[in-house]
C-alpha positions as CSV (number, residue, x, y, z in Angstrom):
1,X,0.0,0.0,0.0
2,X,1.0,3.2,-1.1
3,X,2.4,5.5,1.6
4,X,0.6,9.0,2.2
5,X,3.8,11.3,0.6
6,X,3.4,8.6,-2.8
7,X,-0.4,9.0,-2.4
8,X,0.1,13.0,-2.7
9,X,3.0,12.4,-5.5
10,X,0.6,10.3,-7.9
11,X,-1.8,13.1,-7.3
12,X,0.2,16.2,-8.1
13,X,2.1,13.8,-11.2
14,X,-2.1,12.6,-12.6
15,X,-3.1,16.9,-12.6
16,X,-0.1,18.3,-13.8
17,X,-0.6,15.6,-16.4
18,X,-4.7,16.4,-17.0
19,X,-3.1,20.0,-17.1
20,X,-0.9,19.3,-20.4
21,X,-3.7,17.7,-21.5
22,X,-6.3,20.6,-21.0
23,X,-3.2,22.7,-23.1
24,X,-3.2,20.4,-25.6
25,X,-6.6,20.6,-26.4
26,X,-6.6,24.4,-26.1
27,X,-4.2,24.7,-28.8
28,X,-6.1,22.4,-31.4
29,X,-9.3,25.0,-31.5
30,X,-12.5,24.3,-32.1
31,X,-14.5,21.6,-30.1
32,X,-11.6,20.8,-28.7
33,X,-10.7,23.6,-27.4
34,X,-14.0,24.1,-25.5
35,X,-13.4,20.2,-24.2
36,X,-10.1,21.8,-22.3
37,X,-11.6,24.5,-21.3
38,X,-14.5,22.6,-19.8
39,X,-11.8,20.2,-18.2
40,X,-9.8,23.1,-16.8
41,X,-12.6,24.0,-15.2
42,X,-14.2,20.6,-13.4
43,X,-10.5,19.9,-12.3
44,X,-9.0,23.4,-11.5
45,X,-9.5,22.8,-7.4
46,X,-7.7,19.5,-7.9
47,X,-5.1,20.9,-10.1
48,X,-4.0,24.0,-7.8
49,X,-3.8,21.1,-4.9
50,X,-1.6,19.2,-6.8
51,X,0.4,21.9,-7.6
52,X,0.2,23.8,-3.8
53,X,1.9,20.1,-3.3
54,X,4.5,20.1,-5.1
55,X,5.6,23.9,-4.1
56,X,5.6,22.8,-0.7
57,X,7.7,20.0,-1.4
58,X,10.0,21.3,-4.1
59,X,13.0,21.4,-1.7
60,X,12.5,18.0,0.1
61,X,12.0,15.5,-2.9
62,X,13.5,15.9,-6.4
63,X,10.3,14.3,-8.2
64,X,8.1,17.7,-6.0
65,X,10.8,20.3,-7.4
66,X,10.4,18.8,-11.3
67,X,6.6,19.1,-10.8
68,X,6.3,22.8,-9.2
69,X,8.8,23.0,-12.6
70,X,6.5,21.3,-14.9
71,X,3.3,22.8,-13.9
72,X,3.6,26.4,-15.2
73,X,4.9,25.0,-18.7
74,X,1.6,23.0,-18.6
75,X,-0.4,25.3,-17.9
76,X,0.4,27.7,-20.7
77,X,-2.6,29.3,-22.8
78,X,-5.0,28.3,-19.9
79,X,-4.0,29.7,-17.1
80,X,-3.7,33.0,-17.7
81,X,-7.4,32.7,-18.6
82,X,-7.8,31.8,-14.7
83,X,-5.5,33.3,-12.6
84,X,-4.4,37.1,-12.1
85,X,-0.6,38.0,-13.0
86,X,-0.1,37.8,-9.2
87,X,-1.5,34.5,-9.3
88,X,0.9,33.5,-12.1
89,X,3.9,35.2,-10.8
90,X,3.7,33.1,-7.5
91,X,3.3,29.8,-9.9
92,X,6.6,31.1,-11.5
93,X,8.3,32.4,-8.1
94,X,8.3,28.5,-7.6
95,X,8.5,26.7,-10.9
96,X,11.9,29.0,-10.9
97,X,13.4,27.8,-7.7
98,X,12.5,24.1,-8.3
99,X,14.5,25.2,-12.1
100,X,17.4,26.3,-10.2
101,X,17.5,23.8,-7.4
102,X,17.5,21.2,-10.5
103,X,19.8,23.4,-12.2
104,X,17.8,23.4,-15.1
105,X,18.9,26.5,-17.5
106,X,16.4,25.6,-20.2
107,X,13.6,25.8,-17.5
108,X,14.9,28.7,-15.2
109,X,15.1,30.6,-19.0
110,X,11.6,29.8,-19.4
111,X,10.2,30.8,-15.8
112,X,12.1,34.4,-15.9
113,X,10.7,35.0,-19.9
114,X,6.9,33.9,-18.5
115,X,7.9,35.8,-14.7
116,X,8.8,39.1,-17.5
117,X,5.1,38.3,-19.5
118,X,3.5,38.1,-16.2
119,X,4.7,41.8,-14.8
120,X,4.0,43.5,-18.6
121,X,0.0,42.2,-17.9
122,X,0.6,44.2,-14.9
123,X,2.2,47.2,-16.3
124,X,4.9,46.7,-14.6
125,X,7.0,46.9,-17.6
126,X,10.9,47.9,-16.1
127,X,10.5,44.8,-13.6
128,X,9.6,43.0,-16.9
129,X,12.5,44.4,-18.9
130,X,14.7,42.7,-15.7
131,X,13.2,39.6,-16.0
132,X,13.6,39.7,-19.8
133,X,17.2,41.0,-19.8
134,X,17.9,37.4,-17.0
135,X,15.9,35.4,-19.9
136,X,18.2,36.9,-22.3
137,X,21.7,36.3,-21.0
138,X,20.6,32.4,-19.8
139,X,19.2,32.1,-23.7
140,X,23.1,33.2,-25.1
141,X,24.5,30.8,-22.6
142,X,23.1,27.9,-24.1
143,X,23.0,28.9,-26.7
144,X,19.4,28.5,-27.5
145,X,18.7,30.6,-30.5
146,X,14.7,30.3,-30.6
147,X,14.7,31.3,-27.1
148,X,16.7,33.8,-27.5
149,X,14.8,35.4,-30.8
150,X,11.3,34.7,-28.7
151,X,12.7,36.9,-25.4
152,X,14.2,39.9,-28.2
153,X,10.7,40.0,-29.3
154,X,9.2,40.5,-25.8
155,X,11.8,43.2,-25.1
156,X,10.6,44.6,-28.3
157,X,6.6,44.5,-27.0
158,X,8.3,46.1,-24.1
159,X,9.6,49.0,-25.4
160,X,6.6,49.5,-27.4
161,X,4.2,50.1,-25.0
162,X,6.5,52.2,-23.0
163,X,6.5,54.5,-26.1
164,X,9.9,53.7,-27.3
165,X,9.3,52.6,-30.6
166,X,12.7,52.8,-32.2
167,X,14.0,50.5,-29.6
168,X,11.1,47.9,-29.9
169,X,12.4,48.1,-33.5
170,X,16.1,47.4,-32.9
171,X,15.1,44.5,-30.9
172,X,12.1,43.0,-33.1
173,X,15.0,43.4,-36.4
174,X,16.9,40.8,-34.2
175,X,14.5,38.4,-33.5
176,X,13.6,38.6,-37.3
177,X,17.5,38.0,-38.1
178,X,17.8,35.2,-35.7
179,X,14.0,33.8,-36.8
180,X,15.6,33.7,-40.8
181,X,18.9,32.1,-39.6
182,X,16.9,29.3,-38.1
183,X,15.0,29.2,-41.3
184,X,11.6,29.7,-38.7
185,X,9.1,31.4,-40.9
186,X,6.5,30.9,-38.2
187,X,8.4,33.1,-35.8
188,X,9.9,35.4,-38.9
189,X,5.8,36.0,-39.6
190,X,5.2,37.0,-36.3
191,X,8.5,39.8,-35.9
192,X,7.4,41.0,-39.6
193,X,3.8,41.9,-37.6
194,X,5.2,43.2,-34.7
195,X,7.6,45.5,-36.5
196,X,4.6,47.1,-38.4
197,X,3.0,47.3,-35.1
198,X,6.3,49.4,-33.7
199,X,6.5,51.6,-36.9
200,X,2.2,52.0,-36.6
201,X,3.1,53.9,-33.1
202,X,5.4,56.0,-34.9
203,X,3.0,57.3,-37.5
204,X,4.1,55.7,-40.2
205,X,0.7,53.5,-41.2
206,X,1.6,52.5,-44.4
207,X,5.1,51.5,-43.6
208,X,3.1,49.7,-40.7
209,X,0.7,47.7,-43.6
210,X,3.5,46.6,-45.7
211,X,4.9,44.7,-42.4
212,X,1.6,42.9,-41.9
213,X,1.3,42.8,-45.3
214,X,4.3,40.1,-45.0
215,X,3.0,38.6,-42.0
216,X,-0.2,37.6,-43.8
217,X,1.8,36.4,-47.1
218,X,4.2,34.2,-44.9
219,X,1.1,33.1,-42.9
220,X,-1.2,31.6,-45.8
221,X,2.3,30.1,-47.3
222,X,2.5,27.9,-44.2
223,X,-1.2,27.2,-44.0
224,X,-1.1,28.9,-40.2
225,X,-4.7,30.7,-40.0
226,X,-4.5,31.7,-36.6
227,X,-1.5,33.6,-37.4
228,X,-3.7,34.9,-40.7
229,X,-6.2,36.2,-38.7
230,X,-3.8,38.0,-36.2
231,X,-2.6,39.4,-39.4
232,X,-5.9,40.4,-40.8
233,X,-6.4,42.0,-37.4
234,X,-3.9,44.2,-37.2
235,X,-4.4,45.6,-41.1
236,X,-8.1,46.1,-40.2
237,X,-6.9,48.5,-37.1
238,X,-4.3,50.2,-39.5
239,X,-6.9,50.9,-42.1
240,X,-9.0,52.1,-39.5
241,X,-6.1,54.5,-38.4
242,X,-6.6,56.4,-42.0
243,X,-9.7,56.7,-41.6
244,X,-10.9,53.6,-43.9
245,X,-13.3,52.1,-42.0
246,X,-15.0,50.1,-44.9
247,X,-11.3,48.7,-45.4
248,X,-11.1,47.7,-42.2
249,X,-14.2,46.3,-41.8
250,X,-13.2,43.6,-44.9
251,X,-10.2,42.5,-42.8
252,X,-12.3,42.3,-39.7
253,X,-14.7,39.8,-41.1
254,X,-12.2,37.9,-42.5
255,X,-10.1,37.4,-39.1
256,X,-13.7,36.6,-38.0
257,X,-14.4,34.2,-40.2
258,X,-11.2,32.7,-39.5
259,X,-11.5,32.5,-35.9
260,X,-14.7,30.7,-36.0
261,X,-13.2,27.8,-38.3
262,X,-10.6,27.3,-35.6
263,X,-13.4,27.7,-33.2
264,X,-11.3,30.8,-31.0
265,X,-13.8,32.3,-29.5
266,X,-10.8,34.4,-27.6
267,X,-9.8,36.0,-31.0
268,X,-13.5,35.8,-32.3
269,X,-14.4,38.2,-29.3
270,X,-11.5,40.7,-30.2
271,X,-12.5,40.2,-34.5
272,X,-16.0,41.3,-33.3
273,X,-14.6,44.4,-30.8
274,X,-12.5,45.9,-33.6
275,X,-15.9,45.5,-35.9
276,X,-17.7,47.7,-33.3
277,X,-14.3,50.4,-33.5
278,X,-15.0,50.5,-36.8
279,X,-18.9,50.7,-36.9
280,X,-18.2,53.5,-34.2
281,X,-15.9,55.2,-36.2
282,X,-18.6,55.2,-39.4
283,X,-21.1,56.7,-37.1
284,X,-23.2,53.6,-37.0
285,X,-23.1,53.6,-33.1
286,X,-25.9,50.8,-32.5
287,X,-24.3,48.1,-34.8
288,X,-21.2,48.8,-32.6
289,X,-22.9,48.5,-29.7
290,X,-24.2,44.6,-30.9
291,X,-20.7,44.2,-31.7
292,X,-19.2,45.4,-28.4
293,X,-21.9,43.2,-26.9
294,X,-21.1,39.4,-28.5
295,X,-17.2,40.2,-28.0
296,X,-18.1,40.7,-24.3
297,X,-20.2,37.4,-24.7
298,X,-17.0,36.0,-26.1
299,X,-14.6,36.9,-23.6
300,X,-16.5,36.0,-20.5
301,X,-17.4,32.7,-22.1
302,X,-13.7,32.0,-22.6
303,X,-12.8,33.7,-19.4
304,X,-10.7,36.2,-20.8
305,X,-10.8,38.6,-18.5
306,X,-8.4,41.9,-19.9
307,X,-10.6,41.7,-23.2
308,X,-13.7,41.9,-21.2
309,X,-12.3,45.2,-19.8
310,X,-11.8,46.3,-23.0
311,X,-15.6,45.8,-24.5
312,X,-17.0,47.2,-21.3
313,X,-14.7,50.4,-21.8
314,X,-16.1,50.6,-25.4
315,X,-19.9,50.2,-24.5
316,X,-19.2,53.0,-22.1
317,X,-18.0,55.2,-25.2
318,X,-20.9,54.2,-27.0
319,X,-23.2,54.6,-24.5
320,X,-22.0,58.6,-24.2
321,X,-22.1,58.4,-27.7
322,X,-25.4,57.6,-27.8
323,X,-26.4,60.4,-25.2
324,X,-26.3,58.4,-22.2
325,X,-24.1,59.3,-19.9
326,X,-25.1,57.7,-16.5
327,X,-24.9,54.0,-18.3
328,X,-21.5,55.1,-20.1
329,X,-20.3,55.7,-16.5
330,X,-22.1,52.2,-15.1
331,X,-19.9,50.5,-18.0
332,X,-16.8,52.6,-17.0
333,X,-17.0,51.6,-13.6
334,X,-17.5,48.3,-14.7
335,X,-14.3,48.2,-16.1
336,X,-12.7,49.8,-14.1
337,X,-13.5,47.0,-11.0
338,X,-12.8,44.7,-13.0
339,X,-9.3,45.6,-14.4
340,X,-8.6,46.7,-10.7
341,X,-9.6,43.2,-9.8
342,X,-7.1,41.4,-12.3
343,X,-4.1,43.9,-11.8
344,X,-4.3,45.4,-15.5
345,X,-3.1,48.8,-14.3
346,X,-3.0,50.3,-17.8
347,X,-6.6,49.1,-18.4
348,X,-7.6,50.8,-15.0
349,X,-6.1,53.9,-16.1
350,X,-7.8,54.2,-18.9
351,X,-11.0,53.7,-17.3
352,X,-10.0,56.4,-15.0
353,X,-9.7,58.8,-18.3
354,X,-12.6,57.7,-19.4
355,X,-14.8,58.4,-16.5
356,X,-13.3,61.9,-16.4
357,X,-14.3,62.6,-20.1
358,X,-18.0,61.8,-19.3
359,X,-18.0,63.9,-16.2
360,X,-16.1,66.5,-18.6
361,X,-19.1,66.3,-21.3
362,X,-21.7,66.1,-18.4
363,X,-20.2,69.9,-17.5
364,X,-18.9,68.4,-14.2
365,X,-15.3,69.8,-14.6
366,X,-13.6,69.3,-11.0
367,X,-15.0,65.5,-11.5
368,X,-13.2,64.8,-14.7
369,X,-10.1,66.9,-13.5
370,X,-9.9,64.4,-10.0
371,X,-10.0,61.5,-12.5
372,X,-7.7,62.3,-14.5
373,X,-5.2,63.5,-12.2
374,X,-6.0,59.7,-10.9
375,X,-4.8,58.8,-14.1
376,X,-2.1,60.6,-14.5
377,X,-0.4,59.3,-11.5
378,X,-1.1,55.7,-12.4
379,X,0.8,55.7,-16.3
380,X,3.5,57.6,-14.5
381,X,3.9,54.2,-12.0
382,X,3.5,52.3,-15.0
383,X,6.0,54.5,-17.4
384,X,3.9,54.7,-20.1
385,X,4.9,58.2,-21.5
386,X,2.5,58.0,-24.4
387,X,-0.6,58.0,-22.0
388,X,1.4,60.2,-19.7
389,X,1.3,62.9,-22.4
390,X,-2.2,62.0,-23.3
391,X,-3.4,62.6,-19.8
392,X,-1.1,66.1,-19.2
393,X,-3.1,67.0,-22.2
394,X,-7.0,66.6,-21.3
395,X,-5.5,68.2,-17.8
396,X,-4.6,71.2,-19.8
397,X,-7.5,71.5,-21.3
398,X,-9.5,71.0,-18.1
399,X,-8.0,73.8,-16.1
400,X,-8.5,75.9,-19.2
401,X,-12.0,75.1,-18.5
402,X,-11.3,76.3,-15.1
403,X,-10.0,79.3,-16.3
404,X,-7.0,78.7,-14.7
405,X,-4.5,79.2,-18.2
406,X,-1.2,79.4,-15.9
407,X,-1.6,75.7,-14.6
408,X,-2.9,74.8,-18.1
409,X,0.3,76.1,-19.8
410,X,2.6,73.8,-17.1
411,X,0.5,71.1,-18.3
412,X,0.8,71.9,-21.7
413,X,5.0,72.2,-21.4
414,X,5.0,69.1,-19.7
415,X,3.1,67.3,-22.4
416,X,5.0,69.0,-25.7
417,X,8.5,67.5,-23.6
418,X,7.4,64.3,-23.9
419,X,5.9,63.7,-27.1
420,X,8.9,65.4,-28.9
421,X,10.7,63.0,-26.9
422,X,9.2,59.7,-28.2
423,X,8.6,61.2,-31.9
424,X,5.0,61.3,-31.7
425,X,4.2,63.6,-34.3
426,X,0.5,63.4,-33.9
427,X,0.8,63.9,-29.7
428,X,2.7,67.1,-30.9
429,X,0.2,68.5,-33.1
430,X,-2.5,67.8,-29.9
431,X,-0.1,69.3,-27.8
432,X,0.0,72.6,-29.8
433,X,-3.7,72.5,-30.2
434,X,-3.8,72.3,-26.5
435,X,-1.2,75.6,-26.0
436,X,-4.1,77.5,-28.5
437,X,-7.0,76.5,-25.7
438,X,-4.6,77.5,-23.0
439,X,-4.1,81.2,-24.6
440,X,-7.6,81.0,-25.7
441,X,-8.5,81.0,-21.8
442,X,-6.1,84.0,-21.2
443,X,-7.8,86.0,-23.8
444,X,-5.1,85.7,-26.0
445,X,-7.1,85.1,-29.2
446,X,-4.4,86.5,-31.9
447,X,-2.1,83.8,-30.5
448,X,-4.5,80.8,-29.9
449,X,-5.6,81.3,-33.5
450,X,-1.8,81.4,-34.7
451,X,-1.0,77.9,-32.2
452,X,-4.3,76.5,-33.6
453,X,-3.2,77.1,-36.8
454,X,-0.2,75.7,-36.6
455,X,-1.7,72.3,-34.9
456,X,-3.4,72.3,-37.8
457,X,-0.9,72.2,-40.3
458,X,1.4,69.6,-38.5
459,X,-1.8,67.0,-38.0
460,X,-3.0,67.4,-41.7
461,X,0.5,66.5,-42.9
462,X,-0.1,63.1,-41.1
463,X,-1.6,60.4,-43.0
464,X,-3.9,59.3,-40.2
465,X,-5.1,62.5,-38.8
466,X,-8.6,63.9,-39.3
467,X,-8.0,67.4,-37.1
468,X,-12.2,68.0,-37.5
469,X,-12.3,69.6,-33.8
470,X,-9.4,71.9,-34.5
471,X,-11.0,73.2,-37.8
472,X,-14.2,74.2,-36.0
473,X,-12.6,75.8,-32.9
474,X,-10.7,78.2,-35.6
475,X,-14.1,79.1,-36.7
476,X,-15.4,79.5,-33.4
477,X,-12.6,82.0,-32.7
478,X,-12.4,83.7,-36.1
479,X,-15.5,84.3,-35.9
480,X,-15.3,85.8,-32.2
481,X,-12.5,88.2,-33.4
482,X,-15.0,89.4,-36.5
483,X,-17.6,90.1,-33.9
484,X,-15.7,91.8,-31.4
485,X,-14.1,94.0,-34.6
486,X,-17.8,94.7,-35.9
487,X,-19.0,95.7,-32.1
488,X,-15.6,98.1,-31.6
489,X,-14.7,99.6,-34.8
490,X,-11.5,101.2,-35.3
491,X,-11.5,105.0,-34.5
């Protein structure tokens, strides 16, 4: 008869086991898919026992420290539909001491790239830039070249989203290098994607297309349809960055129809989101709203829990769109619970903006400016100095409403600094725009007209700008300065 510590092995050894299995199933789509998930979710008490069991055990018996290895690896594509980064990152915290008490490189590798994916979820990205540098250095070691190209990638997604584009781009041109050595045109499909995605945050949206472009070419060559649809995606968003919305409604329903052959209801939900963007964007606010509304179906059927933020964020928009404020904020606040809940930090700052643009629109100006000082503070934590110069923006234009154009201008300064910095042409034309408000609330008409002007000319030289607010407040001012001339006459 087994003894009780072989009892608890066979347990932890049979659900880390069901757990490959449940990823396994996950990654062939479709019905199967659904059968994983359905497993994952009958098992999941038993799994985190067997699991909690080996952690405990991982420095008294070797077989314990291989499983608390083993389990995280398992677990991948399911998990994070379950558990919060902090959930995940205690997962890792031990898969990577039972890695280096084996003195497993391949594994401890692994553990710090997935410990580095865990933090970016939280927008924590210079803790994962650490954990991605470790990953790095163990990859050249070994000498494991995929490794190696996969973690350049994630430094590249990394600098991205902390608005440094040109570096995401060094770093994705290396993982394409190393991708093209190995002769992996999976992998090479995905940098090709990414690096339109860096050069799509610099502006440059065509550049930006011919990347996915490539991705989508290399994707139908190898028969890969998830990575099709991926592709598909991203050209739908680009096309809907110059204002093609028709375009990008065509690559929408084809990543759509895509996801539904492979049965992904995770990417069907986001295919049917970006439709809503894009019915939004053409004015057709209640067909976005359906949209919005089956993507949220989607996620929460999957449990994917960051898109669901997303959708509720977007049925807020629509909802103010649509002249309801008080259910845009019940959506915003939604979102904002929920993102709090599952540690998306950059998700709940956005939700904080939000909520002060309704308050903004609802005429309740110290309301918007307390939430979006709110948010201010939070992409500051989270270095993000794209949405730290969005946010110094709507505060500039906030206490301009407060006729307070001193603080405005500070605001404004602070903002122009940092999109010069990151090259963000179209943040610099905003910026400007935002100066003309600023000496708008000083009386300063003469000058706001000449800033205005000037915004004006910078955004309209950008592919993907539509300045349609900036035209009209020229007209509102000309048109003030006419009147005031036809009321005072010159003497």
């Amino acid at each position: 008869m087994p003894s009780f510590l072989e009892a608890q092995l066979r347990h932890a050894k049979h659900y880390e086991s069901l757990l490959l299995k449940v990823k396994e199933l996950y990654k062939q789509g479709a019905q199967a898919l659904q059968a994983g998930l359905a497993l994952f979710e009958t098992e999941w008490a038993n799994i985190q026992i067997g699991q909690a069991w080996a952690a405990a055990n991982l420095g008294k018996n070797h077989e314990a420290a291989r499983l608390c290895s083993d389990y995280s690896d398992s677990g991948a594509h399911v998990l994070d539909l379950r558990q919060t980064p902090m959930q995940r990152i205690a997962w890792l915290q031990n898969a990577l001491t039972a890695a280096e008490q084996l003195q497993d490189r391949g594994d401890q590798g692994r553990h710090l790239g997935n410990l580095g994916n865990a933090y970016y979820e939280l927008g924590e990205y210079r803790t994962a830039l650490a954990y991605y540098e470790r990953r790095l250095q163990i990859a050249r070691e070994i000498n494991d070249r995929r490794g190696e190209g996969r973690v350049l990638g994630n430094l590249g997604n990394t600098y991205n989203v902390m608005s440094e584009p040109q570096k995401a781009i060094t770093q994705y041109e290396q993982a394409l290098a190393i991708a093209r050595e190995l002769g992996d045109r999976r992998n090479e499909s995905v940098w090709l994607g990414n690096l339109g995605t860096a050069y799509k945050a610099l502006g440059e949206i065509r550049k930006a297309i011919s990347y996915y472009d490539q991705r989508l070419a290399i994707a139908r060559e190898l028969g890969d349809q998830r990575s099709a649809g991926i592709a598909c995606g991203n050209l739908g968003l680009a096309y809907e960055e110059l204002g093609e919305s028709r375009r990008a409604i065509g690559y929408h329903e084809q990543q759509l129809t895509i996801t539904r052959e492979l049965g992904d209801r995770k990417r069907e939900g986001i295919a049917l989101g970006n439709l809503g963007v894009a019915y939004k964007n053409l004015g057709e606010t209640l067909k976005a709203v359906t949209h919005y509304e089956q993507a949220l179906s989607a996620s929460r059927e999957v449990g994917d829990r960051r898109s669901e933020t997303v959708w509720l964020h977007n049925l807020g928009n629509a909802h103010l769109d649509l002249g309801n404020p008080n259910r845009a904020i019940a959506f915003h606040e939604q979102a904002l619970q929920l993102s709090r809940a599952i540690g998306d930090r950059r998700a709940e700052a956005q939700n904080l903006g939000s909520l002060g643009h309704v308050h903004s629109t609802m005429g309740e100006i110290h309301q918007a400016r307390d939430y979006y000082e709110k948010e201010l503070a939070l992409v500051r934590e989270i270095a993000d100095r794209r949405e730290e110069a969005t946010a110094l923006g709507k505060l500039s234009l906030t206490y301009s409403a407060l006729n307070e154009p001193e603080k405005a201008f500070t605001l404004y300064e602070q903002e122009l600094e940092i999109v010069r910095h990151i090259q963000d042409r179209r943040g610099e034309g905003n910026a400007i725009f935002h100066r003309s408000v600023a000496e708008a609330a000083r009386g300063s008409f003469e000058e706001a007209i000449t800033s205005a002007a000037a915004a004006l000319e910078l955004l309209e030289s950008l592919e993907a700008s539509n300045p349609a607010n900036i035209r009209a407040q020229l007209k509102e001012w000309r048109d003030q300065i006419l009147s005031l001339k036809h009321a005072h006459p010159a003497q």
